[in-house]
N, C-alpha and C positions, 0 to 999 in steps of 0.2 A: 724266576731264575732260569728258568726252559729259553726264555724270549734273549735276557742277555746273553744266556751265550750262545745262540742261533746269531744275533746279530754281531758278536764278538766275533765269533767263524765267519761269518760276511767280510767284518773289515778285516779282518788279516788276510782272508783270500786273494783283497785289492793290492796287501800290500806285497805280493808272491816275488815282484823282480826286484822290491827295494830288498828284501830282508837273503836276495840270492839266488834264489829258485828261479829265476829265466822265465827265459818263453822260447819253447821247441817246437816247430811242427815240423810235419811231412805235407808237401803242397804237390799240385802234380803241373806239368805244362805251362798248360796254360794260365794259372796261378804263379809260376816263375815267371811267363812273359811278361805279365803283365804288372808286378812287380820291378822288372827292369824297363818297362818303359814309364812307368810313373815316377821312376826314380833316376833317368837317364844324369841328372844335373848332381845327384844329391850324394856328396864325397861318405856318407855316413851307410850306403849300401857297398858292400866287398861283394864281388862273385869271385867265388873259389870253385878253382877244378882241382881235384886231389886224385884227378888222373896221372899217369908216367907222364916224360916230359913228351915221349914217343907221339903217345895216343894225344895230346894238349897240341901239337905242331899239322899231327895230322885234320884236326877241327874243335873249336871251341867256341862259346861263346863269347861274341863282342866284349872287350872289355873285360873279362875274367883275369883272377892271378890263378897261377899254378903251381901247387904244392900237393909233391907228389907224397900220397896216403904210406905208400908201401917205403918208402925212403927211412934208414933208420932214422933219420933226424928230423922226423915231421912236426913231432911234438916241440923238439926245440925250436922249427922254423913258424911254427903255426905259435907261438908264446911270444915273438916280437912284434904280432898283430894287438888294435885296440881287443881288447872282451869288450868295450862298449858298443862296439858298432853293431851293424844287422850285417851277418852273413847268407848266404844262398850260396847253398854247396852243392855240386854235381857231383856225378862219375860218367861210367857207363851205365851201370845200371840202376844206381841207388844203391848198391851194397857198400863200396867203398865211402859213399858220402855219410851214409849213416855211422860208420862206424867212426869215421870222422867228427860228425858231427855228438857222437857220444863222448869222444878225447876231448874235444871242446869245450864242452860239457863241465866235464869235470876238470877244466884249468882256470874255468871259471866264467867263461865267452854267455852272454846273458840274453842273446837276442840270435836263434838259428833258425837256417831254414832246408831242411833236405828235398831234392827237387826230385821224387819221385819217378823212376822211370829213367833220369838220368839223358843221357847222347843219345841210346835209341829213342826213345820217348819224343825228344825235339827233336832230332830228324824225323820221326816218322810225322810230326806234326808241321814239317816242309819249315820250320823256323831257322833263320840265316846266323849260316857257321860262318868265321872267318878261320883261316890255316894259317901256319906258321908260327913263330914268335917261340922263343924260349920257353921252359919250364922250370921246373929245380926240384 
């Protein structure tokens, strides 16, 4: 009885993102880099900055959308996105992504990724910002 249900708990652990439970991590850097370069093609990766639009004009990365954390309507702007896709969230530091990345969460978004360290983190590791471009 011990063994089936050790193996019971096995196969339900496999089935964690069908039955809703996701997949959350915190990655740092260099694990986002390389992340968007192995997925430079693949419409199924979002990078999100939920920086101001301020701070998103002044540097971000390639390719990112911008939704700003602190906006009261973030939640309503971050619910007309898939929850199926894989997101990679920024800030500045990681504080704002996380907390982002916990709203998420519970709207039901099934695949996140918080980029640990944030803007300082990849600038300090000389990784190319581009400027400009709107936010919201």
């Amino acid at each position: 009885m011990k063994r089936f249900i050790v193996i019971l708990c096995i196969a339900i652990s496999g089935l964690s993102p069908v039955l809703g439970q996701g997949f959350y991590k915190n990655i740092n850097v260099a694990e986002a880099d390389k992340m968007i370069r192995e997925n430079q093609s693949n419409e199924e990766l979002i990078i999100l900055d939920v920086r101001t639009p301020e701070e998103f004009s002044k540097g971000h990365i390639e390719g990112a959308i911008n939704i700003d954390f602190w906006n009261q309507n973030f939640v309503d702007s971050i619910s007309t996105h898939n929850i199926n896709r894989t997101y990679l969230i920024y800030c500045t530091s990681g504080v704002r992504s996380n907390g982002a990345m916990n709203k998420m969460r519970k709207l039901g978004f099934v695949k996140l990724y918080n980029m640990k360290g944030g803007m300082f983190g990849w600038k300090a590791a000389k990784m190319p910002i581009v400027t400009g471009g709107a936010g919201k």
